[in-house]
SEDREN-118833 format. One record per residue (C-alpha): residue number from 1; chain; y, x, z. Coordinates in steps of 0.05 Angstrom, whole numbers, plus 5000, padded with zeros to 4 digits. Layout:
nr; kette; y; x; z
NUM; A; Y; X; Z
...
//
This chain:
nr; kette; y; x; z
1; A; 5462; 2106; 8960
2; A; 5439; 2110; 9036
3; A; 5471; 2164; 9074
4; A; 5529; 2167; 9026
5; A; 5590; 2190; 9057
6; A; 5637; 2216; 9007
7; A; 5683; 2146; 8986
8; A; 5699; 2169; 8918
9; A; 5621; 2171; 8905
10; A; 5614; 2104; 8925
11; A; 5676; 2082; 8890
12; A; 5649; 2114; 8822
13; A; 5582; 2075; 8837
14; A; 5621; 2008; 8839
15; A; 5662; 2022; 8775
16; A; 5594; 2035; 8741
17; A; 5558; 1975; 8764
18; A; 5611; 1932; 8746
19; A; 5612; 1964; 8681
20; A; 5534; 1956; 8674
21; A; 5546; 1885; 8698
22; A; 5610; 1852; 8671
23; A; 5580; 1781; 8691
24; A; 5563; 1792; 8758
25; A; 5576; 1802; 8831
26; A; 5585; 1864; 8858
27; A; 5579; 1870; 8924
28; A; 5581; 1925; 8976
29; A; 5538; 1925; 9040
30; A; 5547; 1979; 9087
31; A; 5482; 1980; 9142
32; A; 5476; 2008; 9216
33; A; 5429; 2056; 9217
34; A; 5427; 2043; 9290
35; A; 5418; 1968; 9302
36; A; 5380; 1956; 9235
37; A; 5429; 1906; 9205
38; A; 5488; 1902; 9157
39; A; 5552; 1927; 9184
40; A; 5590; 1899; 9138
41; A; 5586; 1857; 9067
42; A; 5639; 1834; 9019
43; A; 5638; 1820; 8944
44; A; 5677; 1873; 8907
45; A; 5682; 1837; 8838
46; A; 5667; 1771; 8820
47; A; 5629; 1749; 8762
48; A; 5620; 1684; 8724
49; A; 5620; 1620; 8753
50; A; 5549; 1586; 8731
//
């Protein structure tokens, strides 16, 4: 979803991942476009501990 910038978009993206992927992390990353890193990064859901 690069360029996103409508939050209930991205919102609707992380319900369906974590929907696709009960078990899992989700995480969200947002990147810089300028300096070519991530901006930010935190884990949205958790999943099962292994």
């Amino acid at each position: 979803m690069f360029g996103e910038t409508d939050v209930d978009a991205i919102l609707q993206e992380i319900e369906n991942c974590h929907a696709a992927h009960p078990d899992n992390h989700v995480r969200l990353l947002g990147l810089d476009n300028f300096a070519q890193c991530a901006g930010t990064s935190m884990v949205i859901y958790r999943g099962q501990t292994v």
